[in-house]
N, C-alpha and C positions, 0 to 999 in steps of 0.2 A: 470536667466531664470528658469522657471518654468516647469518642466516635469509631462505630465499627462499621466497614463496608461489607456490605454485601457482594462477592467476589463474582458469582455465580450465577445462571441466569434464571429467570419463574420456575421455569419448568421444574428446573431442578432443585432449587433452594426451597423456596416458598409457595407450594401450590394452594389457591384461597378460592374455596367455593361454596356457595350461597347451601344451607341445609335445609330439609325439607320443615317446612313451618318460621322457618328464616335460620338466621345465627351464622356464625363461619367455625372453617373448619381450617386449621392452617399446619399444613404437613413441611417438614424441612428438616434438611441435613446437619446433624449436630455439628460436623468438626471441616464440612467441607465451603462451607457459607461464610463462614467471619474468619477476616483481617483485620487485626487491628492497626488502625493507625501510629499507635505508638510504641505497641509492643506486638511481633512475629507469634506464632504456633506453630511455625515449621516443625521448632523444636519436638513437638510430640510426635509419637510412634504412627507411621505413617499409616499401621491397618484400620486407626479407631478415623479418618475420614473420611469415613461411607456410614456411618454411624447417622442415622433416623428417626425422628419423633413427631408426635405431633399433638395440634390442642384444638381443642373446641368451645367456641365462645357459644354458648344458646343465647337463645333472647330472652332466658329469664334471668341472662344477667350469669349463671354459673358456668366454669371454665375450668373442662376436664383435660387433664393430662392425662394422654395414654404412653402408662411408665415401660418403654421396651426393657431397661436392665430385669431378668431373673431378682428376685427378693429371697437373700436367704438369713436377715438379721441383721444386715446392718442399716437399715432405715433409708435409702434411696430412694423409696415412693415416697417419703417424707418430704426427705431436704434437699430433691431433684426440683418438684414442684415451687420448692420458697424460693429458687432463685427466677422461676417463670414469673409465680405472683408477684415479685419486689419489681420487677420491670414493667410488668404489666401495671403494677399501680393499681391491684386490687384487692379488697377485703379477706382474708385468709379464710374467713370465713363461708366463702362462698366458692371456694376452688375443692374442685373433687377429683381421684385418682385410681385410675383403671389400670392394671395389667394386661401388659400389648400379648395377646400371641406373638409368636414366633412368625413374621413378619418381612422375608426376602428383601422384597420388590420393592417395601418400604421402611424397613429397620434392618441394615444391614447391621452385621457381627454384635447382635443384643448379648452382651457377655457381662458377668460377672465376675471380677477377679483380680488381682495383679494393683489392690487399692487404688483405681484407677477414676472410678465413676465421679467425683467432685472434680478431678483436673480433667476430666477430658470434657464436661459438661458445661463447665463454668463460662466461657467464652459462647458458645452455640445457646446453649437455654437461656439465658438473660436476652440474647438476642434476638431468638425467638418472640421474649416477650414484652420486649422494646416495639418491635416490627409491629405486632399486634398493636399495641396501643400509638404506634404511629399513625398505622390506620384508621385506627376508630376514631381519632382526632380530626382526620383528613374526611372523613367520610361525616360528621359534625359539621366542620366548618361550612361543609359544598350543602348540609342539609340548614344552616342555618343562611347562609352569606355571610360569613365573618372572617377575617382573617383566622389560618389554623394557629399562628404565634399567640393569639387570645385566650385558644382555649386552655384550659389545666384539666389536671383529673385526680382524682381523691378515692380511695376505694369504691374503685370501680365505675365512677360518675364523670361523666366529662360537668365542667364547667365553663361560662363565658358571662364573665364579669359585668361587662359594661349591658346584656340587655337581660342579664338574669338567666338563662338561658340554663337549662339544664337536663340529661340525658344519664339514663342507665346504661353501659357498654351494651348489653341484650338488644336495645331499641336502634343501637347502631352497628349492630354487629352484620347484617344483610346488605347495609348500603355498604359496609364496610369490604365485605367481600367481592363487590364488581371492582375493587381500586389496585392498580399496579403496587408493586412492593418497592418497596425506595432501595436507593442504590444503597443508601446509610441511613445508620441511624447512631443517637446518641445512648450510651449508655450511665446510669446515674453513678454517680462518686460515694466511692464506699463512703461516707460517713453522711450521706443522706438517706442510706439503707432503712428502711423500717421493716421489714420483715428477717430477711439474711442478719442472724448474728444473733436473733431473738429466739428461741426455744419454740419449738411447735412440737404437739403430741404426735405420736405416732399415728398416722393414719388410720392403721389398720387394728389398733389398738384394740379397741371395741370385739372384732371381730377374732381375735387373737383369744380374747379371758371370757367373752361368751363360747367358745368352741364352734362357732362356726366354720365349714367347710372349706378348706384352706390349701389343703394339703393331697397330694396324691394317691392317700390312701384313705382317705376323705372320699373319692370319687368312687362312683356306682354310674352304671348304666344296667339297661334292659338286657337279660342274656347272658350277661360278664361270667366269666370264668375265671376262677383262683389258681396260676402256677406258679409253683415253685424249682430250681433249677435243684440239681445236686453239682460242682465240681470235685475235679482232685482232691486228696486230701492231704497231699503234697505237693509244692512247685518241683517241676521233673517230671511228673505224670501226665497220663492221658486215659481216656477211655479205652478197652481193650473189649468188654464185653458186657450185659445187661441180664439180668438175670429179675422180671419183673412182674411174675404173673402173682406172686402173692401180692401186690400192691395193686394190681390191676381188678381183685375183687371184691376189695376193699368197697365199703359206703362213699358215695358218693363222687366214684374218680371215673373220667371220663375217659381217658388217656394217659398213653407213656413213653415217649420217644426219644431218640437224640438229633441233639441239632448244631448244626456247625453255623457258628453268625459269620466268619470272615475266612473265606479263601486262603488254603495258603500262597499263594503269588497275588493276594491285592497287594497292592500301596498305601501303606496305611497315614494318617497324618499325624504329626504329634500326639491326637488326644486320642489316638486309637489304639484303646488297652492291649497288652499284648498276652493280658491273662488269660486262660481259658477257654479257647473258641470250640470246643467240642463237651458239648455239658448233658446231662441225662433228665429231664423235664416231666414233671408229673403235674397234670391238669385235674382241675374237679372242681363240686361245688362249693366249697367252702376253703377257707385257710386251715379249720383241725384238721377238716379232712386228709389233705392233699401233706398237710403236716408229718400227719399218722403216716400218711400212705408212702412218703418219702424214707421213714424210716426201716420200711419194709423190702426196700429195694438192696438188690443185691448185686453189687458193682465189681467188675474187675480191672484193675488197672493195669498200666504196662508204663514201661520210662522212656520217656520221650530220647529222639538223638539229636544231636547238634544241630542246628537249621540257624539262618538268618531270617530278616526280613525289612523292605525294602521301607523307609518311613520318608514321607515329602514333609518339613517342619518349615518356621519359618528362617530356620538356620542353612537353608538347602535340603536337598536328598543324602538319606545318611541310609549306610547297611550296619543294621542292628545284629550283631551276635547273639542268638542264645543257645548257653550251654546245654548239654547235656548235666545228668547229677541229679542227687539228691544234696542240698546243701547243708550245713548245719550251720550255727552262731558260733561255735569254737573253730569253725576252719576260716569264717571270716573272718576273724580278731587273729587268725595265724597268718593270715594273705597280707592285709593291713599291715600290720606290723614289719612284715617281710617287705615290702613296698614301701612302706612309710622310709626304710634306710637308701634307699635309694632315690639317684637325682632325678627330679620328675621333667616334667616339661615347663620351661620357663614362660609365663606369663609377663613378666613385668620386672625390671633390673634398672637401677641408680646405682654411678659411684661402683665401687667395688669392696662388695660385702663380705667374702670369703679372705680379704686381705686386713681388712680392719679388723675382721673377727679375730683375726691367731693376734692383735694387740692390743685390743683390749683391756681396759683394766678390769673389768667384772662382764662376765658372760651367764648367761640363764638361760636353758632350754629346758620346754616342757613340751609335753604330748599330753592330747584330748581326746576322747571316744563318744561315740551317741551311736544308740541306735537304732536300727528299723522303728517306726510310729505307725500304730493306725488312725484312721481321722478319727474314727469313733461319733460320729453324727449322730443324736438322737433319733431323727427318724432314717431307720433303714433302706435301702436302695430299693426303691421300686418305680415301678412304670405302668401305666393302661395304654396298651394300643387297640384298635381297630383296623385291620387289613383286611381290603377287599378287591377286588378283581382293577377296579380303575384309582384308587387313593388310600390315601392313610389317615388316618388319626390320630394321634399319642397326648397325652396327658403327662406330662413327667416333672421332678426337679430335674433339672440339667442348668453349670451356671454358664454351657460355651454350646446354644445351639445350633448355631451356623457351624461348628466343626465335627460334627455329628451327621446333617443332612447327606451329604454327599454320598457317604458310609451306606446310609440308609437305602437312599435313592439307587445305589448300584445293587444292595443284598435283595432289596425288596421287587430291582426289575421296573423301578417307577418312577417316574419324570420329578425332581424335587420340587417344583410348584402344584405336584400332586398329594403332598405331604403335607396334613395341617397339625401344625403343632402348638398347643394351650402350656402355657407355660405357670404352672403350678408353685405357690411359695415350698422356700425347703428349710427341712427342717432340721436346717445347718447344713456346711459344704465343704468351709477349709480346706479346698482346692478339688476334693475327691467326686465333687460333681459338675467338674470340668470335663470328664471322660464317661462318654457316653452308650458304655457297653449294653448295657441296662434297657437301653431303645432299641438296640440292634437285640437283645435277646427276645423283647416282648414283641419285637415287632416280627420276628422269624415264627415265633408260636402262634401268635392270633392269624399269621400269612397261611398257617400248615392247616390248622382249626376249621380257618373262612369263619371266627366268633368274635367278640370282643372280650380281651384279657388284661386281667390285672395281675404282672409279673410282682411278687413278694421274697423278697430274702428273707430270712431267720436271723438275727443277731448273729450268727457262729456265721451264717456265710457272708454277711457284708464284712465283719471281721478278721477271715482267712481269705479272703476273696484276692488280694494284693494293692495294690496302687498303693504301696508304701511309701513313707520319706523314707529315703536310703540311708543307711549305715556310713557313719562318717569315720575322720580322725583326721588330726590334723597335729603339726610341732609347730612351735614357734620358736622364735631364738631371736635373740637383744644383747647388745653390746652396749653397755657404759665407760666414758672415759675417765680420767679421776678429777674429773669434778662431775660424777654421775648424771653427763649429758648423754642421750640416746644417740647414739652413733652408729648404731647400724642397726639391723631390722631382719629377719628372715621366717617366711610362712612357707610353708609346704605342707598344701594338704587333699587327701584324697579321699574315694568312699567307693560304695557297691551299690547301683552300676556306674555314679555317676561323682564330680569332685565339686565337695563343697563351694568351692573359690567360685566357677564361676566367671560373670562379671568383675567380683568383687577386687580385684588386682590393685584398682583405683581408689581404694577406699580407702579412709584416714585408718591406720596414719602413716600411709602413702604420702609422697607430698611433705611431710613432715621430718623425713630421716634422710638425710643425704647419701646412704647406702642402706640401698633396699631389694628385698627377691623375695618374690612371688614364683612357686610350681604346682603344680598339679600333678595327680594321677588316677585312675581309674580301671577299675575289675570288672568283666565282666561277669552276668549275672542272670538265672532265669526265674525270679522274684521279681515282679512289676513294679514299678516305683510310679511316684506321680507326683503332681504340686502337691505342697503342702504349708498350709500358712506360713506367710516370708518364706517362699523356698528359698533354701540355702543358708538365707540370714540366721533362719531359726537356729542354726547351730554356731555358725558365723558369728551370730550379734552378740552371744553369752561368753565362748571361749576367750573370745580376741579381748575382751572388758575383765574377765576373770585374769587373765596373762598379764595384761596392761596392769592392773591392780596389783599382782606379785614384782612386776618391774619397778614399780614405782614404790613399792616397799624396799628393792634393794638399791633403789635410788637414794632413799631415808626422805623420801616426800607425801605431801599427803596427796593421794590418789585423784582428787578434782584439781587441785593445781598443776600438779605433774602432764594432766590431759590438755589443760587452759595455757603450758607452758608448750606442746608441742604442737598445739592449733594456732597458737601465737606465729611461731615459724611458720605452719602451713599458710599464713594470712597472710605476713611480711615480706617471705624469702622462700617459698614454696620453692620444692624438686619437681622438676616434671612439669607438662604440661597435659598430663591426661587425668589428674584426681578430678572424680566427679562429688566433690561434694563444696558448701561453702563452710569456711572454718572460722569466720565470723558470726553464722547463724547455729552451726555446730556450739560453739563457744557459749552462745546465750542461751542457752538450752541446760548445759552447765552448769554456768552463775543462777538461772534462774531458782532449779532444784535445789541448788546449796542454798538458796537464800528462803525458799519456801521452806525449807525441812532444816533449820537452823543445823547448818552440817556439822557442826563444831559442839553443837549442845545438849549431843545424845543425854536422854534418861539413862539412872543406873540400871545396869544389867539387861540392857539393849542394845544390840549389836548392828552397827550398820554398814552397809553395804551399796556401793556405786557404781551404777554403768551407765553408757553412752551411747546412741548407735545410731547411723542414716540407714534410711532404706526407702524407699517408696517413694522417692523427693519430699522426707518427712525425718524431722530433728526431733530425739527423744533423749530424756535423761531420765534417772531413776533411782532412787534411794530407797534403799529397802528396811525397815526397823522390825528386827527378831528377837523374843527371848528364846528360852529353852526349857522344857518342862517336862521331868520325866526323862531327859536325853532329846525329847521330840521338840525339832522346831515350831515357833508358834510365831506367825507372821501378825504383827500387830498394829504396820501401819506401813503403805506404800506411797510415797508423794513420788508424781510425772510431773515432767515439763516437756511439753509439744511447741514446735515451730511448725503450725501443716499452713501456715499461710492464713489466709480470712475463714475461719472458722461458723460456717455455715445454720449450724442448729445444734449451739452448745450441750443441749442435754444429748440429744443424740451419738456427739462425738465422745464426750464424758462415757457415755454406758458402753463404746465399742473399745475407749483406753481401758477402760473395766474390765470389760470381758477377755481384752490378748493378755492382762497380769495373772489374772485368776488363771488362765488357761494354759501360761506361761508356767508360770509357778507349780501347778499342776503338773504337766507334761517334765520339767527340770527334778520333781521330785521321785514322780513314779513311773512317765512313761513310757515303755521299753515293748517291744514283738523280738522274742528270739524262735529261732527254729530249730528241728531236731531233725536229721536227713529229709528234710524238706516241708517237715509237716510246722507250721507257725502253732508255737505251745501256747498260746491263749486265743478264746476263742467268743469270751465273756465274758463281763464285768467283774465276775466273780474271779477271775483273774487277772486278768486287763485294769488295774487300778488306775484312776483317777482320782481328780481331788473330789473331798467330799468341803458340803457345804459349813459345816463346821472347822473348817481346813480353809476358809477364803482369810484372805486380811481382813482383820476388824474396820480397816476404813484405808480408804486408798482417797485420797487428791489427784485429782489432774489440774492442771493450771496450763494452760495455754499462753504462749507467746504472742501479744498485741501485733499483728499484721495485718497489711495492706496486697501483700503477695497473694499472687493468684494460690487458691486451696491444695493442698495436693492429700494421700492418700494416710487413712486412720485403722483401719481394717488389722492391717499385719505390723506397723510398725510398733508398738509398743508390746509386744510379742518378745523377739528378738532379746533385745538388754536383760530384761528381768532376768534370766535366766546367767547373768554373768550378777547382777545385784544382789540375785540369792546366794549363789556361791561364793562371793565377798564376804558378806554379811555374814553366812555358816563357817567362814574361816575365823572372823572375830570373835564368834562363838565357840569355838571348837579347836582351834587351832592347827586344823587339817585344813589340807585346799581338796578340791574337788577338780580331779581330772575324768572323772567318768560316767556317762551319765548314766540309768536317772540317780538322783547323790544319795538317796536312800530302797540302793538296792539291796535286797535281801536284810534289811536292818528294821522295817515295819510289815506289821498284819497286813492282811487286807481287810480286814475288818475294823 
């Protein structure tokens, strides 16, 4: 058993107070409260220790979690809760879960993103609901006179043996609330778990396939008004002039104005979009209306000149270039390539790799491309504010609202504790509702109004709108000695505005080649870019596994061995002391796959395919099994192997390895945004291809790696690889490789 202390004092950790009709209320700091005795949390990112929640015992026994993480699909009001109820020691049945507003004072940085919410939870939430049932115990014993080492408790019931004695949490939840919070407490040993590890439905399940009200475009109030923005119709552009009285006599439109949401000399923060801040706005009663009435507007545009602008991130303060231009996708792929020959900036250097390479016995160098991605979210970017003389209101998806507020609180002129914000499920995010433009728009119009607004995109403007994944490319280059040991190693890679690499310097199979270079480079750019599921990795995880797989062919090895043979070294006799990953847990991730998906035992005329990849403090592997029909690949069976540590609500993590392969595989086959002097050529589905449902794998396995290791993140990792598994596999089929993404451009309908 595992003892955690409580670092911190009441005030701050655990505030417990009697509710009205009885019951407690017990409020505490996720990541700022527990130490463990045997194992540190230093290690984790120092922003997520201000991080806030809290639970409520009633007296009839039910015990709500109010869930601060944003919910946009991956199940966290779910498996946030099982690990509160397995400590608490109560019935699953009778625990229930609320979404926290947007919550300062008591949920600091409530964020969605970066697969983070199971590692940074797991420590603080068990604690949490350890603490509790410390109490309840203590506050039993003082109601019975017994010793508190007598009592037990069984969902949800304290027990005391020797006089029969027995109690609903409910009935001791009030005495429980006048008791100091213990310095420690113990926490139960993973294989006494009975809740954590066991499958629970989705919460919100019910309310999901009934269509109940969920969503931000779900919400109505008294009064509400329908607007819609018009921007650019090219990045380079700006507003020059308005031409709006046909729309202004239009049915049903109130209004028609332009609005600037951000200053040019604010400071913006990382997630402070740099798209668009001057946009043309049509109000009215309805969504055709104001629909109609937008088409009727008569806009003049003019091109933007070179400007900066100043961004506080948590890299430091940085001055952001943006160009001047109309850009196109053929002058990017001309920059690229012109840069790609050139030495970037060095990251990361072992040994000496330009010297090994001219001797060599077998040398291989390839070049990769991907480009521009829209998120593409089912439900489109909107928001409802209320602005009024002394506060605000907003209703929104947004997955980072603490990095929003501030934005708001300086455009709107209003104290941020004056700002209340309901944090609404979304409907989907993939990073793109990390950046919270969308509040600063609705919130500038309902402020101009003095009405309450419900701010609506159009599928074409959440889709041209920007916050793009950027445009990448990258070379790789491998040296073989004559006995086709990898002996050297070299990546160089860049993109527009930003280079894929990254972090990633340290990544296998770094550590693994005793001459190794890692560079970068980067373009500037005035096309927005933003997170987007695995940033970075998402191109990262596919090429570097598709490269590897051709190495290991000119090795004359089979592609899982050749990987198992230079994680072997990464384990043994490692380079470096900065690889962040482990090449033991790497490794079994591996073995597992090969041994689930008989690797050796392909069916006829199935074609298969292998990748590997870390990311998120999460080990994946993947095999991919394709025939061919018609020329068109036919995906007809995916086995994963996850290492994320104690895996919390199996079905759960199953449906989210589910959803990054289909989404992977998707995104590797079709997904592409090019541009034409500035304007992005797809605007809608009917262009913008994705996969369709008849295009998923026929059955995809996850199997999960048996561990004791604290959880870490399922979200984006299994994302990443597929996209190197599929293009394996489409080589054994086809006997082309795939350097460019998406691998069947221009080769299928959209239809």
């Amino acid at each position: 058993m595992e003892t955690v202390k409580n670092t911190i004092n009441r005030r701050d950790f655990l505030k417990v107070s009697a509710l009205a009709g009885g019951g407690m209320l017990l409020s505490f700091s996720w990541l700022a409260g527990c130490k463990s005795t045997t194992e540190e949390v230093s290690n984790l990112p120092k922003e997520w220790f201000e991080l806030n929640s809290y639970i409520k015992i009633g007296d009839n026994g039910l015990v709500t979690l109010m869930a601060p993480n944003p919910e946009f699909g991956s199940n966290v009001k779910t498996s946030l809760p099982m690990m509160l109820a397995e400590e608490l020691d109560i019935d699953w049945k009778n625990v229930t879960v609320e979404q926290a507003d947007f919550f300062p004072e008591r949920f600091d940085r409530q964020f969605t993103g970066g697969s983070l919410a199971m590692q940074m939870a797991w420590k603080p939430l068990r604690t949490a609901g350890a603490t509790a049932r410390h109490m309840l115990i203590q506050a039993a014993a003082k109601a019975w006179k017994v010793p508190a080492g007598e009592i037990t408790t069984k969902d949800g019931v304290l027990h005391h043996k020797t006089s029969g004695k027995e109690a609903g949490y409910g009935e001791m939840a009030s005495q429980a609330a006048a008791l100091s919070v213990p310095k420690e407490v113990p926490l139960k040993k993973i294989g006494d778990f009975k809740i954590i590890g066991n499958s629970k439905r989705n919460v919100e399940g019910l309310n999901i396939i009934t269509g109940k009200p969920l969503f931000t475009l779900d919400y109505k109030q008294e009064g509400m008004l329908i607007a819609m923005m018009a921007h650019p119709p090219a990045f380079g552009l700006k507003v020059k002039s308005v031409e709006d009285s046909a729309a202004r006599k239009m049915p049903g439109i109130k209004d028609v104005f332009t609005i600037k949401t951000l200053a040019d000399d604010y400071e913006r923060n990382g997630f402070d979009t740099t798209s668009f801040t001057e946009l043309v706005v049509v109000v009215g009663n309805s969504t055709w209306e104001v629909m109609n009435a937008k088409k009727a507007l008569k806009v003049e545009w003019e091109k933007i000149t070179d400007s900066t602008i100043e961004v506080a991130g948590w890299g430091g303060k940085q001055t952001v270039k943006i160009p001047a231009g109309l850009e196109s996708t053929e002058q990017h792929q001309a920059k690229m390539a012109e840069m790609a020959k050139k030495p970037g900036k060095v990251l990361r250097k072992d040994g000496d790799p330009e010297k090994i390479f001219k001797t060599a016995k077998k040398v291989i160098e390839r070049t990769y491309t991907a480009p521009f991605l829209a998120h593409n979210a089912m439900e489109p970017v909107n928001c409802f504010a209320h602005i009024t003389k002394d506060s605000a209101e907003i209703v929104a998806p947004i997955q980072a609202p603490e990095l929003i507020t501030q934005t708001l609180s300086t455009r709107l002129g209003l104290p941020k504790e004056k700002i209340h914000l309901k944090l609404a499920r979304m409907g989907g995010g993939f990073g793109q509702r990390a950046y919270g433009h969308h509040l600063v728009e609705a919130a500038v119009i309902s402020q101009k109004l003095q009405a309450p607004v419900k701010l609506v995109y159009t599928r074409e403007d959440d889709m041209t709108y920007g916050i793009y994944r950027p445009t990448y490319t990258i070379t790789y280059k491998a040296g073989l000695d004559e006995k086709n040991n990898l002996i050297a190693y070299q990546v160089k890679a860049g993109g527009i505005p930003e280079s894929p690499l990254g972090f990633a310097q340290n990544r296998f199979p770094a550590g693994a080649v005793d001459n190794y270079l890692a560079e970068e480079w980067m373009l500037d750019s005035n096309i927005t870019i933003g997170a987007f599921r695995a940033p970075r990795s998402n191109f990262l995880g596919g090429v570097e596994q598709s490269f590897l797989d051709e190495v290991a062919e000119l090795a004359g090895k089979d592609p899982i061995e050749f990987r198992l043979e230079l994680l072997e070294r990464a384990k043994n006799k490692p380079v470096g002391k900065e690889n962040d990953y482990d090449a033991e847990r790497y490794a079994g991730v591996l073995k597992l796959v090969r041994d689930k998906s008989n690797w050796k035992q392909a069916k006829k005329d199935v074609h298969r395919g292998i990748a590997a990849y870390f990311c998120h403090n999460t080990y994946v592997a993947q095999v991919i099994d394709l025939t061919m029909q018609d020329n068109k690949p036919i995906v007809e069976k995916v086995y994963a192997a996850v290492d994320c540590g104690v895996v919390v609500n199996p079905d759960a993590a199953t449906n989210m390895g589910e959803g990054g392969i289909i989404d992977g595989i998707g995104n590797a086959l079709y997904g592409e945004m090019t541009f034409q002097e500035g304007v992005p050529q797809k605007n809608n589905f009917h262009t913008y291809r994705l996969i369709r449902h008849s295009e998923a794998p026929k059955a995809i396995e996850v199997h999960f790696v048996k561990s004791e290791a604290d959880p870490t993140g399922l979200g984006e990792p299994l994302f990443p690889p597929i996209f190197g598994a599929l293009a394996n596999a489409l080589y054994k089929a086809t006997g082309q490789r795939e350097y460019t993404q998406p691998f069947l451009q221009g080769k299928q309908p959209l239809v």
